[in-house]
N, C-alpha and C positions, 0 to 999 in steps of 0.2 A: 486438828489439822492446821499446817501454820498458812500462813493467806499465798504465798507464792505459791505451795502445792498443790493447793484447792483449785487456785485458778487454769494450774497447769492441764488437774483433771477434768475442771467444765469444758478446758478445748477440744478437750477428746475422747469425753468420754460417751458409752452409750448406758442407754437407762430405760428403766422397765418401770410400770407403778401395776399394784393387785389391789383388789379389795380388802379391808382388815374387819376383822368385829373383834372387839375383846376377848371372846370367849377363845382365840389364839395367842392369851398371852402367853402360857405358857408355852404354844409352840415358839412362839418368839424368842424368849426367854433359853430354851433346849436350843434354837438357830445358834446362839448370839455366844452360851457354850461351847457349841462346835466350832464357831470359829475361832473363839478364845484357843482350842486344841488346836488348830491350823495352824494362826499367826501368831499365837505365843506374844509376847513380849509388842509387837508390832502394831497392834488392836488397840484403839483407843474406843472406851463404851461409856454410855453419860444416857442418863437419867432425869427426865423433865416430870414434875410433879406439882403441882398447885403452885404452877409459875415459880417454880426453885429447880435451879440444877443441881442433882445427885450425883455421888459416884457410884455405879452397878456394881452390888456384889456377888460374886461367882455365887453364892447360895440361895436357890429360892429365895428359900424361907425367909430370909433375909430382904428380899426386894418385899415380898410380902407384909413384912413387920414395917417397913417403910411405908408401903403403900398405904398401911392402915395408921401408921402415927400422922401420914402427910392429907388425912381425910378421908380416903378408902378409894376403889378403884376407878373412880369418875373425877377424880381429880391429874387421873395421869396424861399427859400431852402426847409425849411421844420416848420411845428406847430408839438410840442410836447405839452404832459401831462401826467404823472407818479404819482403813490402813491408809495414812498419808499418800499422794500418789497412784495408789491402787483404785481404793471401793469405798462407796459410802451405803450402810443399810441402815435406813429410818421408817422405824415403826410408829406411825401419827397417827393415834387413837382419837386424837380430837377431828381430824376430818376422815376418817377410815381409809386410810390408803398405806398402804406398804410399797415405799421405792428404796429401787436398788439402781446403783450410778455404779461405774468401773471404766477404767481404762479404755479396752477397747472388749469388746463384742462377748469373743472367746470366755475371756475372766465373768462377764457379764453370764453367761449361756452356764458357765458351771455353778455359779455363787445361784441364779433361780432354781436351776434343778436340782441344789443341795437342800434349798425352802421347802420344792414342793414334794423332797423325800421326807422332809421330817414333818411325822404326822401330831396333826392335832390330840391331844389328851382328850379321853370323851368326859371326863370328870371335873368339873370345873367349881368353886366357891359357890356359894347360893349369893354373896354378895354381887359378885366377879356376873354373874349368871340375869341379877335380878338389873345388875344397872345395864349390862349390855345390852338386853333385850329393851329396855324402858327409852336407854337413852339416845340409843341407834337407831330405833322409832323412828324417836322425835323426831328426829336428825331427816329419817326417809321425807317425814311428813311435811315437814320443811321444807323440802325440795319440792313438792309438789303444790305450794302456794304460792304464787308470785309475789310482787310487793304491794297490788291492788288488792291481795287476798283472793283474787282470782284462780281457781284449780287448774293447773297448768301439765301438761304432758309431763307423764311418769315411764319407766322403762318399762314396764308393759302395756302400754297404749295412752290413750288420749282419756280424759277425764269423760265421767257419763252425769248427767244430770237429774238422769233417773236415780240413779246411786247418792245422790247430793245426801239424805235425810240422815245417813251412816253418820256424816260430819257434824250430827246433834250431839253426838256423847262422846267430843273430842273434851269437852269443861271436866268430863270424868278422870281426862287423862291428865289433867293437870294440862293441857293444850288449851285454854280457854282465850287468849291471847289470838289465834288460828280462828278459833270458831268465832268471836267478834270480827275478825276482819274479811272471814269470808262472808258475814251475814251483811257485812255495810258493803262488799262488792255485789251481793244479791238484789239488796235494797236499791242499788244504783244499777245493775241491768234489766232490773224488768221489764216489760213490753207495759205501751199504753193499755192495753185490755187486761192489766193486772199479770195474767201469766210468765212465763220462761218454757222455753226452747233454743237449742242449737239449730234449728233447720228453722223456712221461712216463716211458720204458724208456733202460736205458742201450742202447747199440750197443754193434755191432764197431767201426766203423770211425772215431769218434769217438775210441775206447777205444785204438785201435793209434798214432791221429796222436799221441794223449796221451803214450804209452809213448815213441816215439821222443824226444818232449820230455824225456822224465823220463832217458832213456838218456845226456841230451849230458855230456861232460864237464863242463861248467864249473859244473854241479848236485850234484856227487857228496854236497855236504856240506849240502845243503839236508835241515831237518831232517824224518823220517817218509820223506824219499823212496824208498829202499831198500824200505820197508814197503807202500806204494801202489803203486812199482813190480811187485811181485810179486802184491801184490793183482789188482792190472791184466791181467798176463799170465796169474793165472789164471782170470779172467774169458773170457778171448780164447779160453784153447784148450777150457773147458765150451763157450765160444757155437759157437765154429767146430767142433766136435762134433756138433752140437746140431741147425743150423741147415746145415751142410754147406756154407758159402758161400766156401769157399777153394777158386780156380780147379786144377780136377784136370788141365787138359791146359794153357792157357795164360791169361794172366792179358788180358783185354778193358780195361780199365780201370784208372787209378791206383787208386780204390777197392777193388777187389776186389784190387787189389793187396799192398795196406797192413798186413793181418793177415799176410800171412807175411814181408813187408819185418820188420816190428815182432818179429816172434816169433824167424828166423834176427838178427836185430841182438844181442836181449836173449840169447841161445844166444853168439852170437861175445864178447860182451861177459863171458863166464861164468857168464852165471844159466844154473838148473836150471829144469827143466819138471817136473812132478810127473805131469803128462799128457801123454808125448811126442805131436806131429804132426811127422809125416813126410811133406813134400810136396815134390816141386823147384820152383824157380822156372824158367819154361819161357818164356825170350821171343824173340821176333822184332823185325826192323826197324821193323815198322809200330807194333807196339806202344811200343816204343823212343821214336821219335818222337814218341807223344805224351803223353810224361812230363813234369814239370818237374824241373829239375836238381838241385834237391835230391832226389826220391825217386830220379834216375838215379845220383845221386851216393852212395845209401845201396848203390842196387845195384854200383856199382862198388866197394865197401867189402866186402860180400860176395863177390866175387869171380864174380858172373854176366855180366856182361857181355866177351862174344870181344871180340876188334879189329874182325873181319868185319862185326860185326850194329853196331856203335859205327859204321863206315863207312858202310854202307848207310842208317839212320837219320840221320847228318849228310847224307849224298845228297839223303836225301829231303826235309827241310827245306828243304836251299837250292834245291835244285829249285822248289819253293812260293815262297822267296822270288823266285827268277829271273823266275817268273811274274808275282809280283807279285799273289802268292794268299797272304797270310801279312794277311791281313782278318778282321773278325768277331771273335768272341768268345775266341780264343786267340791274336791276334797278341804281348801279351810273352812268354807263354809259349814259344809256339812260336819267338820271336826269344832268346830268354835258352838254352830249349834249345840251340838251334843254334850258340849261341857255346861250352857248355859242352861239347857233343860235339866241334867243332871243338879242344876244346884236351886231349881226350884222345887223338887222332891221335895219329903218331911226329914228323909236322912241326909246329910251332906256327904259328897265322895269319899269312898275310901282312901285312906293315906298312902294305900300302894294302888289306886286306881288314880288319882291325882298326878301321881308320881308318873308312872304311864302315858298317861295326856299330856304332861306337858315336855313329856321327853317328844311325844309324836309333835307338837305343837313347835318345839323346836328345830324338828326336824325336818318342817315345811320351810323355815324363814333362809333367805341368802343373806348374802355376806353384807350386801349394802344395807341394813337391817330391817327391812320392807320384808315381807309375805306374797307372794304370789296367788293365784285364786286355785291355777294347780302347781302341785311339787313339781321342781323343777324347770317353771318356766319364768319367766321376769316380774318385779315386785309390782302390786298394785296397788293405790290408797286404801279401797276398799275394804280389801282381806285383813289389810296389815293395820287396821281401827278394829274390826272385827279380832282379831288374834292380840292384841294389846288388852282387849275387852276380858275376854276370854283368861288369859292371865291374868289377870286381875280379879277373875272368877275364882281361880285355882290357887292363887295365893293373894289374898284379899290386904295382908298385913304390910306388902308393898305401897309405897306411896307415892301419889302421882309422877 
């Protein structure tokens, strides 16, 4: 577009932006055709790839062959196509957004509704597939950490502290970067009595999600943390003392769960208790079932969980799913579990039951590439480390 046009259209132009994930290139790609048949000759289309501009050729296949001589699909920036004067449409894969600019309104109002007739391909690369999911995570997860490392309001609400311990097995995701700088903004909020809370008193359960953070390997050398560690757990076992809220026969909830997940962790890991408690952890299937697989996965690190009750709990999920009762307020929970207990069994999923899950597992996540806790509602950290987790369960040969 030559620079007098351009400028003529910012004066008057109106403009729209949408969400993108990759897994629309294709639609993109089919948009960018269409117009090609529109304007003919008029259409100017350009090609950003590993910081190189391309020329876009009418043939897939073609942009395809590109995309994987220029690196593969994570190296792409953005697809444009413009008519001088007219319309600009830019596909920016590197921050997810699709904007559309046009003259005036009218032009604008047809050019969206021709987008959002052309439908997405449900079939997309396993490459195309494996970076979008991975790397539009990232991208969520990032938004959600300030620059102190601090957990910061996400589109589906405000960060929980009780939830903190999920953000131990972000080193898994190759986010270890994330999980250092929230463990040094941990270390620098503490409360004098050791603990953490958002409200005026520190908690337990705030205080145990913390510790598990503070526990993960790839922290060890994070400076003070040793010090607030231990601070921490002695916080836990005066409150749980004190307060008596460590389940004596079996644990009803993740929360009530988390003080002694945290206290047997920091014990296997070699700290000393100054104040021993001594309680077991006492679970069942049903309870089992409604863990998410990070705290099932601290409990299998501890060594409480049989095969039996591991069986009966994957029973019962899928059961729910068979139903088609895996609805409401913990459907990725409840779907992330079930893949993680699935892959504790002796046999590992089947290759069309795999396939299956993570068609469902896709089918939770929105655009912005965050997971929601239910389908259909706004993304949250939590689900969407859980579901990152989870695929990585279901295809392991992915890399952070």
């Amino acid at each position: 577009m030559s620079e007098g046009g351009s400028e003529a259209l910012k004066r008057q132009e109106a403009e729209e932006e949408m969400e993108l994930t990759l897994l629309d290139l294709n639609r993109v790609l089919d948009y960018i055709a269409q117009l090609r048949r529109e304007w003919r000759d008029q259409l100017i289309v350009h090609l950003r790839i590993g910081g190189e501009g391309v020329s876009l050729p009418e043939a897939h296949q073609k942009v395809y062959e590109i995309m994987e001589r220029m690196g593969g699909p994570d190296q792409i920036d953005y697809l444009a196509a413009s008519v001088p004067d007219s319309f600009q449409f830019s596909a920016d894969f590197a921050d997810g957004m699709l904007r559309l600019a046009a003259k005036d309104n009218v032009l604008l109002s047809s050019l969206v509704e021709s987008w959002k007739r052309t439908p997405r391909r449900r079939e997309v690369s396993r490459a195309i597939l494996n970076v979008a999911l991975t790397t539009e995570a990232k991208r969520f997860v990032l938004s959600c950490v300030d620059n102190e490392g601090n957990l910061c309001k996400f589109p589906g609400g405000p960060p929980l502290l009780e939830e903190a311990y999920v953000a131990s097995r972000l080193g898994r995701l190759g986010m270890t970067h994330i999980l250092r700088r929230y463990c040094e903004s941990l270390v620098f909020s503490q409360r004098k009595d050791g603990g953490w809370s958002l409200r005026a008193e520190s908690a337990v359960v705030p205080t145990a999600s913390a510790i598990l953070v503070l526990i993960s390997a790839e922290v060890i050398d994070v400076a003070d943390r040793r010090r607030a560690l231990q601070q921490a757990v002695e916080f836990l076992t005066v409150a749980e003392g004190r307060m008596w809220t460590w389940p004596s026969e079996r644990p009803a909830s993740p929360s009530s769960l988390l003080p002694a997940v945290a206290i047997a962790t920091f014990i296997k890991h070699g700290g000393k208790l100054t104040r021993p408690i001594q309680r077991p952890i006492i679970l069942n299937a049903t309870d089992l079932a409604s863990y998410d697989l990070v705290l099932t996965d601290y409990l299998k690190d501890l060594g409480v969980i049989d095969a039996q009750i591991s069986r009966e709990a994957y029973d019962l999920l899928h059961q729910r799913l068979r139903r088609g009762t895996l609805q409401g307020g913990d459907t990725t929970q409840a779907l992330t579990s079930l893949i993680y207990l699935g892959s504790l069994r002796k046999k590992s999923l089947r290759a069309e039951r795999g396939k299956s899950l993570t068609k469902m597992l896709i089918g939770c996540r929105n655009n912005d590439g965050g997971w929601p806790k239910e389908t259909g509602k706004k993304s949250e950290l939590t689900p969407t480390i859980l579901s990152l987790l989870s695929y990585r369960v279901l295809h392991p040969h992915v890399g952070p």
